[in-house]
C-alpha positions in Angstrom: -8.6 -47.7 -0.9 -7.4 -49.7 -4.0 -6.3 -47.9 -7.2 -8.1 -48.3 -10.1 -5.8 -49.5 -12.7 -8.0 -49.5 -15.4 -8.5 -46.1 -15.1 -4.4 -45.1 -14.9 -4.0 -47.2 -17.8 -6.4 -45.5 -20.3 -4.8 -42.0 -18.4 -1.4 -43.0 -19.6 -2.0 -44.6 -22.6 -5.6 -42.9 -23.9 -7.8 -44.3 -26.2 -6.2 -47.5 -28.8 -6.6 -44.7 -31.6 -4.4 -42.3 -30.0 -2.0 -44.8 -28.4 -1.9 -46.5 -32.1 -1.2 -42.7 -33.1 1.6 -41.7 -31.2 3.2 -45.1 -31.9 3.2 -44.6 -35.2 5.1 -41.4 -35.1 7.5 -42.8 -33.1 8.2 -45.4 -35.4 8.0 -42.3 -38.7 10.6 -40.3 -36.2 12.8 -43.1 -36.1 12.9 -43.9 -39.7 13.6 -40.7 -40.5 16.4 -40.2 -38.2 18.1 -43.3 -39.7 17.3 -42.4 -43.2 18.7 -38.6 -42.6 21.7 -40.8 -41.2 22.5 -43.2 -44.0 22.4 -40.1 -46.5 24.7 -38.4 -44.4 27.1 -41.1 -44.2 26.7 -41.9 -47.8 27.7 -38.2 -48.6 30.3 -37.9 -46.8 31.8 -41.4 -47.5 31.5 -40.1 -51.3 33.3 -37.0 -50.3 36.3 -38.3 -48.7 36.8 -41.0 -51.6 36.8 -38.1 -54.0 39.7 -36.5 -51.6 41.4 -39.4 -51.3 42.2 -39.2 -55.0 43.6 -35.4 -54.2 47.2 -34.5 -55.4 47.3 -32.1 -52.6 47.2 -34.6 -49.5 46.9 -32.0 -47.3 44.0 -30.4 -48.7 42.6 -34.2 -49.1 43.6 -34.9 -45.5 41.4 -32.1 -43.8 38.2 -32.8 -45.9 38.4 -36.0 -44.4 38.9 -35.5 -41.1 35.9 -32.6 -41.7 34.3 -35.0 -42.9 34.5 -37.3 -39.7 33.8 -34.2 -37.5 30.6 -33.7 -39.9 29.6 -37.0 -39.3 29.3 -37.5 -35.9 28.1 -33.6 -35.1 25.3 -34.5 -37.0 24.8 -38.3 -35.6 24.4 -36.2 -32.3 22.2 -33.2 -33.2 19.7 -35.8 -35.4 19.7 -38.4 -32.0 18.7 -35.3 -30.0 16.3 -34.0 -32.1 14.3 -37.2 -32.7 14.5 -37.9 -28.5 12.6 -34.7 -27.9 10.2 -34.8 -30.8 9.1 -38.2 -29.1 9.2 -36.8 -25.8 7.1 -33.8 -26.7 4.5 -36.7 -29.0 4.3 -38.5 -26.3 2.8 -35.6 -23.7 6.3 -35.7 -21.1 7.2 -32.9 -22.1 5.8 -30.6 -18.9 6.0 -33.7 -17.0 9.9 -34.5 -17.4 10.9 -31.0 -16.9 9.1 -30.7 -13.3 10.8 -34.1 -12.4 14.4 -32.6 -13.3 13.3 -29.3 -11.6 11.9 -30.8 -8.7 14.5 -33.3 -8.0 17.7 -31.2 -9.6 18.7 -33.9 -11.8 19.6 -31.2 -14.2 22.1 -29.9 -11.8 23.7 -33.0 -10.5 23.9 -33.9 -14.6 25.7 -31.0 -15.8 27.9 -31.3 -12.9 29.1 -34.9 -12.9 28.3 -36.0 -16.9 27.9 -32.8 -18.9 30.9 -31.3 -17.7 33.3 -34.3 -19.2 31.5 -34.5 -22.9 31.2 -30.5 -23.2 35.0 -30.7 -22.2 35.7 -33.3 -25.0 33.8 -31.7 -27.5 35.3 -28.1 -27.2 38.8 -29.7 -27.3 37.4 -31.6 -30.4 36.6 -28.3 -31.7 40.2 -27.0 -30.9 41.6 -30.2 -32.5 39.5 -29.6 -35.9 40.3 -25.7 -36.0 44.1 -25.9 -35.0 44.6 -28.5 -37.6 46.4 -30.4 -34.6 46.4 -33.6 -36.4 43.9 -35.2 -38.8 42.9 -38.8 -40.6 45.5 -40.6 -41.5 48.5 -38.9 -39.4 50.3 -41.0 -37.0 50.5 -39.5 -33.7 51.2 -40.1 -29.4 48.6 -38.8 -27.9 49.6 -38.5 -24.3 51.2 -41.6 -24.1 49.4 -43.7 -26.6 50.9 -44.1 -30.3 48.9 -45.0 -33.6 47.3 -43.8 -36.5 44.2 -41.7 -36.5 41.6 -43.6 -38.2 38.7 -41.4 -37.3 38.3 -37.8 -35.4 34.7 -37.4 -33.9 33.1 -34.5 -31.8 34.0 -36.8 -28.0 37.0 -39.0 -28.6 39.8 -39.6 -31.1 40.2 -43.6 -32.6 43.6 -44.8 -32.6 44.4 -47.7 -34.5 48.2 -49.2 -33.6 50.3 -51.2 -36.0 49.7 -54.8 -33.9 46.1 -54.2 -34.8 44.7 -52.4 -30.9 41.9 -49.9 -31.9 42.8 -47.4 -29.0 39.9 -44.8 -28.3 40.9 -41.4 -26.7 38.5 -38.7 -25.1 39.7 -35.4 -26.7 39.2 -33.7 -23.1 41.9 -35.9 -21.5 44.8 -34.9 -23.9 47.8 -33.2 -23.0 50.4 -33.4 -25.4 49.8 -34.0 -28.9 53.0 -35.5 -31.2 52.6 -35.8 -34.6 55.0 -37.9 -36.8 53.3 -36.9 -40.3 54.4 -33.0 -40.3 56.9 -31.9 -42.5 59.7 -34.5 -42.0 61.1 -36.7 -39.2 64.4 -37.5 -38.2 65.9 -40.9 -37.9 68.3 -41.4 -35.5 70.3 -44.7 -34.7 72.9 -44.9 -31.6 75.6 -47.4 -32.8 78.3 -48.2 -29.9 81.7 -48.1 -30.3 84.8 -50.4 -28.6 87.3 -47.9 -26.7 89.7 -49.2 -28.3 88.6 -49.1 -31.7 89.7 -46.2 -33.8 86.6 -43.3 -33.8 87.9 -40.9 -36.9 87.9 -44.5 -38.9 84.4 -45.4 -37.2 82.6 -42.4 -38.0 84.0 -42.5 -41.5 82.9 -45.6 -42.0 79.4 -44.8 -40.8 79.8 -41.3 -42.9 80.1 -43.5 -46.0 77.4 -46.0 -45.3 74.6 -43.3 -43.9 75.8 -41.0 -47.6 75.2 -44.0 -50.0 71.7 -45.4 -48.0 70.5 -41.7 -48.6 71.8 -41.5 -52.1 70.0 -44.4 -52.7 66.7 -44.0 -51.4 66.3 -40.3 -52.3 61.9 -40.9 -52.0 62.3 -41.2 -48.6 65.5 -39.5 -47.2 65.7 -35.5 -47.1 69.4 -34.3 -47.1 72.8 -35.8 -46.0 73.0 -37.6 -42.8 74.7 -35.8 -40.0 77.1 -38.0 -37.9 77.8 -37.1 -34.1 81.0 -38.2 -33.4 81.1 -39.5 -29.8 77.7 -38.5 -28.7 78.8 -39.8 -25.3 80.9 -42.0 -23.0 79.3 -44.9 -21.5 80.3 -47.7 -19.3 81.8 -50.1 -22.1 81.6 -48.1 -25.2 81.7 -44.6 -26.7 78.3 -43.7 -28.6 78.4 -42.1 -32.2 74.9 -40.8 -33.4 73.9 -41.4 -37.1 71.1 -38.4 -37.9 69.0 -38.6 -41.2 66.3 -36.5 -42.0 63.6 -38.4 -43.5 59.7 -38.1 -45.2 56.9 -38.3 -42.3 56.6 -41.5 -41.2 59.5 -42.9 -43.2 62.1 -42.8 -39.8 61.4 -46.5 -38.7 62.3 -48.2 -42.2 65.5 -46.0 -42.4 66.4 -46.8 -39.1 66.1 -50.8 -39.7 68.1 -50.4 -42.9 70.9 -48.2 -41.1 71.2 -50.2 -38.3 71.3 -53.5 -40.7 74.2 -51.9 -42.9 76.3 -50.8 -40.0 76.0 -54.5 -38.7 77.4 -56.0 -41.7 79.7 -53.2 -42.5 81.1 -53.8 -39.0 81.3 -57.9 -39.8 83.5 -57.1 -42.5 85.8 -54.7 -41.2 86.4 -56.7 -38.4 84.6 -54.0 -35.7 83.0 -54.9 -33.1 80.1 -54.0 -31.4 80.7 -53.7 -27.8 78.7 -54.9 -25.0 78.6 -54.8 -21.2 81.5 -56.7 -19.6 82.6 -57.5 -16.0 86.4 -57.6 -15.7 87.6 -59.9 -12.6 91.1 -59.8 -10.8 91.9 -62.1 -8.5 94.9 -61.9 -6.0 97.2 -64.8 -5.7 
C-alpha cells in the first residue's frame, strides 16, 4: 500500500494560512530574541565603560566581570526561551517529549552532556561569588597563563601576551593563581664565582636592588631583601635578590634588576659564572 504523501504533507504542514502563520512567529520570536540581545549587550557595554572610569578599580573590576556573567546568563536563558516558544508554535511540544521519553534520550543527555555544562556553570558561579579572579586580572589557570578578557557562565577567555586567545571550561579548573592581588614579588637568582668575595657581592647587589626601588617608588613596595647564598650549585654560589612589587609589575622589575646587575658586574670586573668541565691529564 503506497503512502499518500499529499495527505502527510498538509498533516505536517496544515493549510498555507496556518503554515504562513507559524512561520511568521518564528521569524517575530527570533527578532525579538536578538533585539532583547543587542539591548542587553548595549547596557551592559555602557555599564562597564562607566566602571572603567572608577577610582576604585576593584569596585570597577567586579561590575565588569558581573557584567560578563550578566551577559551570557542571559544569552542562554533568552536562546532557551525562544527554542521552546517555537517548539510549543510549531505543535512538537507532546510529540518531542514522547520521543525523549520513549527513547531515554533525556537520560543518556543529562548523563553524558548535561553533566559537563551544569559542572562548568556552578564552578562559574563559585568563580563569580568567591571573587576568585575577575576581568582584567592576569592569572594561571591550571597550567595556562594570560589575562582574563572575559568570564562567562561555561568557560573562562584567556588572552596571552603573544596574542593566543586561550578558552578554559570553569568545570576543569584546579588551581587558580592570581598575579593581580595585593602585590607580587620579584625575584632574580644572580650566580656567583666561588671565588669571588660574597659579603662584597651581596653589597653590591644591596646597593643596586635599594637605588632601582628608590627610584621607581610607582611600582616597587618596600626595600629589597637580599638572600645571601641561597644555595651551592655545581659552578656557582646563588644569591637571591627579593622585591616586592605592584600586581603585575614583577616582570619589568625583574628585566631592569637583572640588566643592572649585568652592567654593575662589567664594571667591577665580576663575573658571572657558568658551567665548566675541568680536564687533567696524566703524563
Amino acid at each position: 500500500m503506497g503512502i499518500d504523501w499529499q495527505k502527510v504533507l498538509y498533516e505536517t504542514l496544515g493549510d498555507l494560512t496556518s503554515f504562513v502563520s507559524k512561520l511568521i512567529y518564528i521569524i517575530i520570536v527570533l527578532a525579538l530574541a536578538r533585539l532583547i540581545l543587542n539591548i542587553l549587550s548595549r547596557g551592559t557595554k555602557t555599564a562597564m565603560n562607566r566602571a572603567e572610569k572608577m577610582d576604585d578599580k576593584m569596585r570597577a573590576k567586579e561590575i565588569i566581570t558581573a557584567m560578563t556573567l550578566l551577559r551570557s546568563a542571559c544569552r542562554y536563558m533568552i536562546y532557551f526561551a525562544a527554542i521552546c516558544l517555537i517548539i510549543n508554535r510549531l505543535g512538537f511540544t507532546s510529540a518531542f517529549s514522547n520521543i525523549v521519553t520513549a527513547a531515554g534520550v533525556g537520560a543518556l543527555v543529562v548523563s553524558l552532556g548535561a553533566q559537563s555544562i551544569i559542572g562548568d556553570i556552578v564552578a562559574g558561579a563559585f568563580i563569580m561569588f568567591e571573587h576568585q579572579y575577575g576581568v582584567g586580572d592576569f592569572v594561571k589557570l591550571n597550567e595556562y597563563e594570560g589575562t582574563v578578557t572575559s568570564l562567562a557562565l561555561r568557560c573562562t577567555y584567556l588572552k596571552r601576551f603573544s596574542g593566543e586567545k586561550i578558552i578554559v571550561p570553569n568545570g576543569s579548573i584546579k588551581t587558580v593563581i592570581n598575579y593581580s592581588t595585593d602585590y607580587n614579588m620579584a625575584s632574580v637568582d644572580v650566580p656567583v664565582s666561588y671565588e669571588d668575595d660574597i659579603d662584597k657581592v651581596t653589597e653590591l647587589l644591596r646597593e643596586i636592588a635599594q637605588a632601582y626601588a628608590d627610584e621607581h617608588r610607582d611600582v616597587c613596595i618596600g626595600d629589597p631583601t637580599i638572600a645571601s647564598i641561597n644555595s651551592f650549585d655545581d659552578s656557582s654560589m646563588k644569591v637571591t635578590v627579593m622585591q616586592k612589587t605592584l600586581p603585575r609589575q614583577y616582570f619589568g622589575v625583574q628585566r631592569d634588576l637583572r640588566t643592572l646587575f649585568k652592567k654593575k658586574f662589567d664594571q667591577e670586573g665580576i663575573s658571572i659564572p657558568y658551567p665548566q668541565v675541568d680536564v687533567h691529564t696524566r703524563s
